[in-house]
N, C-alpha and C positions, 0 to 999 in steps of 0.2 A: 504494500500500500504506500503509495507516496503522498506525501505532504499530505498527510490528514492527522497525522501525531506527532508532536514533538516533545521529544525527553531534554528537558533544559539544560541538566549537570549532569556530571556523571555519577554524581551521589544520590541524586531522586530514585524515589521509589514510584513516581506516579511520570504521567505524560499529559499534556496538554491535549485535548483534538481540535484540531486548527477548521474541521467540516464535523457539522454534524455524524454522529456514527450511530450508526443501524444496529442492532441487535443481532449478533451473530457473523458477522465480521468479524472475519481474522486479518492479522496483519505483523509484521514482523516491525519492531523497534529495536534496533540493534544487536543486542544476544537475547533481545525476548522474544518469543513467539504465543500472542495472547487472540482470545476470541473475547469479541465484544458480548457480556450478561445482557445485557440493558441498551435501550436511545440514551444516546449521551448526547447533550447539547452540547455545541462548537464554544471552545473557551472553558469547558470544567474537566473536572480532573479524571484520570482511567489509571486503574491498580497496575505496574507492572509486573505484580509480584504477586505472592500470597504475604497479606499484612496479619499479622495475627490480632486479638483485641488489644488494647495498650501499648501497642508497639508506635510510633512518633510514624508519622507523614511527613514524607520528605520531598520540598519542593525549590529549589533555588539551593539547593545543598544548607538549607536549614528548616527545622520541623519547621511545618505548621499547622500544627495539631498531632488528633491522636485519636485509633480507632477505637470504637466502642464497641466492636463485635469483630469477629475476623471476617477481613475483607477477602476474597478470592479475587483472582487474578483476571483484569476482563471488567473490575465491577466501577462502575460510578462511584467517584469518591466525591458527597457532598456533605452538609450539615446532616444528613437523617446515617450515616454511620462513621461521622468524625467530631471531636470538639478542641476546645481549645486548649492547650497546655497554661491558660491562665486565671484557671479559675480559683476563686481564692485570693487572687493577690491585688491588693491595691494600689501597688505602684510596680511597675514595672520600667526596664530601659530595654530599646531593641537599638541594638550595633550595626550598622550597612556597611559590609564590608568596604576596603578599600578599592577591592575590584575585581569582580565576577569573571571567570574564564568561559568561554563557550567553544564548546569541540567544534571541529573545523570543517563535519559537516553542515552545520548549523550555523553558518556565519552569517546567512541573512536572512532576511525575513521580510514579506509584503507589507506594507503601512502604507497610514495616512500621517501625510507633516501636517503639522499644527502652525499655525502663524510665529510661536512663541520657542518654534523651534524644536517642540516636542512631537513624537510619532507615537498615534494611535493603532489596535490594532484593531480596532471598532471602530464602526460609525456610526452612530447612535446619539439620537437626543435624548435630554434628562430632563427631568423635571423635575425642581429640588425646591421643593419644602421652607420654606422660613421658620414655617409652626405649624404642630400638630392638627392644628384648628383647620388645614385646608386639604389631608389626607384623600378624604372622598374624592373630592370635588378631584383631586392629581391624578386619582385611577381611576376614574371614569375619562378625565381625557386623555390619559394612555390609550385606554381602551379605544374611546374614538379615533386619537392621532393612529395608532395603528389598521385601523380599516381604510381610512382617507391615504395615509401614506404607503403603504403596501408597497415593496418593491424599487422604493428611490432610497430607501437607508435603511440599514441594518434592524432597526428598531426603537420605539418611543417607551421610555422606561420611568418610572419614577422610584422613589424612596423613602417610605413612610415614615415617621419616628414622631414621641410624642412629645418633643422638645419645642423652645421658643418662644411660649409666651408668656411666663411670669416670672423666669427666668434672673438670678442676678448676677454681677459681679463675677470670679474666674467661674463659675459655672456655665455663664451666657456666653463667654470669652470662649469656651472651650468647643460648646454646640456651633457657634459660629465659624472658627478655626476647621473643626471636621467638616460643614457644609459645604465652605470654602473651596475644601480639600476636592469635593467632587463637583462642584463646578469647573474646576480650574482639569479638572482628569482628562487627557489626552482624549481616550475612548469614547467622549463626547463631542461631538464636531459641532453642536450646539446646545444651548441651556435655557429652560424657561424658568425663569425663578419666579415660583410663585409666592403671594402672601397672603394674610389676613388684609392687615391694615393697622390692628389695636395690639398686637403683641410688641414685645417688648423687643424681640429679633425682626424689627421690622425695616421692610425693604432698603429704606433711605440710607438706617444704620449699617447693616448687612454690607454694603455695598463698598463702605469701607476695607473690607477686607478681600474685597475680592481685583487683585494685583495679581498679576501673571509672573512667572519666576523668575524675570528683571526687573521685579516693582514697578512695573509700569501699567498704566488706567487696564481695564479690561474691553476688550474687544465687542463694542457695543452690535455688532449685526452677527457675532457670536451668542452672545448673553442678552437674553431680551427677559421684563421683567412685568410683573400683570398681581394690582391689589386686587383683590375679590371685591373688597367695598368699593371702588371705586369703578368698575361695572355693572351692566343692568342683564348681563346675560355670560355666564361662567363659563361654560361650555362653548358659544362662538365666539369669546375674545380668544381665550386659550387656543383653539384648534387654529384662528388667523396668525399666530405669533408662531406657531409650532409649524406651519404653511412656512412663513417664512425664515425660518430655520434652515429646514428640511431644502429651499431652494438656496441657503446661503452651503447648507453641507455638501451638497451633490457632489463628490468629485472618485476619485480612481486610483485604487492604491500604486503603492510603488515600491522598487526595493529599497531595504536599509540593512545596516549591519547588526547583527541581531546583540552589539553593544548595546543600542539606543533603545532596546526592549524595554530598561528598566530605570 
């Protein structure tokens, strides 16, 4: 099988599938030779091995996580048979290494560049949340953005969380900083930021923090921004902003060195 999985290091125990995979597909990854259990979605993870329960998930040649049941070889590695190595602990530091090797069949990889100089491996609009308070209202127009857009982007995705509105102090500072984090994500080629209006992580504030990784303003035909108060129709402001997203994202991967993966 070519270019449908890739093993990143050569310490992982799992592989990426770069296409969708079918259940019952075989394929060989270097010295593995595994049959697909399960549809695995393009981008999640597939066992190279037999993982037993407790044993660390190895990805980027450092765990992350750890199975809850033994994984067989072939299977989908998601949240329903892995968790985190960090449970329990309130503070944490994570180390990036100084710099990642990648074997030398693997030296590049198809992407999208980003204005900002970063390479996505998706094309996907997001839709992110300022507060909890507009949840619905984001996955219903997923739901719509994806029927209307069918076939010009990878997919219109959002992400729920019940953060942002009464919010204070290094707490709000912190919800913000992660929100941030995925606006600004390569794998988004566009972003609708949605909001209330009365939260305290509101739009104006918010906005603040969202600097591309030269500090400089953010990419406003990128990032496009919609208060629920201050429209009369939730559903067609959203899906016009997500329209024009989706025609600012249109474009064609290309190759990079599979350096800039990360």
């Amino acid at each position: 099988m070519k270019s449908e999985v890739l093993k990143i290091n050569d310490m992982d125990n799992v592989a990426v599938a770069l296409k969708p995979l079918k259940k019952g597909l075989s394929c060989r990854v270097e010295d593995f030779n595994i049959t697909v259990l399960s549809d695995i979605q393009a981008g999640h993870k597939i066992a190279l091995k037999n993982i037993k329960k407790g044993e660390n998930i190895i990805k980027y040649a450092f765990p992350i996580g750890q199975a809850i049941c033994d994984i067989p070889a072939g299977s989908h590695i998601h949240c329903h048979n892995m968790r985190t190595n960090l449970e329990g602990l309130l503070d944490y530091k994570y180390k990036k290494p100084d710099k990642l090797t990648f074997q030398k069949k693997h030296t590049t990889f198809m992407g999208y560049k980003r204005e900002n100089g970063r390479v996505g491996i998706r094309n996907e609009i997001w839709i992110i949340n300022t507060v909890g308070c507009v949840n619905r209202v984001a996955e219903r127009l997923a739901q719509e953005a994806n029927k209307h857009c069918r076939g010009r982007i990878d997919g219109v995705y959002t992400f729920v969380h019940p953060y942002g509105c009464s919010q204070l102090g290094d707490d709000l500072n912190t919800t913000r900083k992660i929100l941030a984090g995925l606006v600004n994500h390569p794998n988004a080629a566009g972003v609708l930021v949605l909001g209330l209006g009365c939260e305290n992580n509101n739009i104006a504030s918010f906005k603040q923090y969202l600097m591309d990784t030269e500090n400089a303003l953010y990419n406003n035909k990128r990032i496009r921004f919609l208060s629920l108060q201050e429209t009369d129709n939730d559903i067609e402001a959203g899906l016009s902003l997500i329209s024009e997203l989706v025609e600012y994202a249109e474009d064609s991967r290309v190759l990079f060195p599979a350096s800039q993966w990360v």
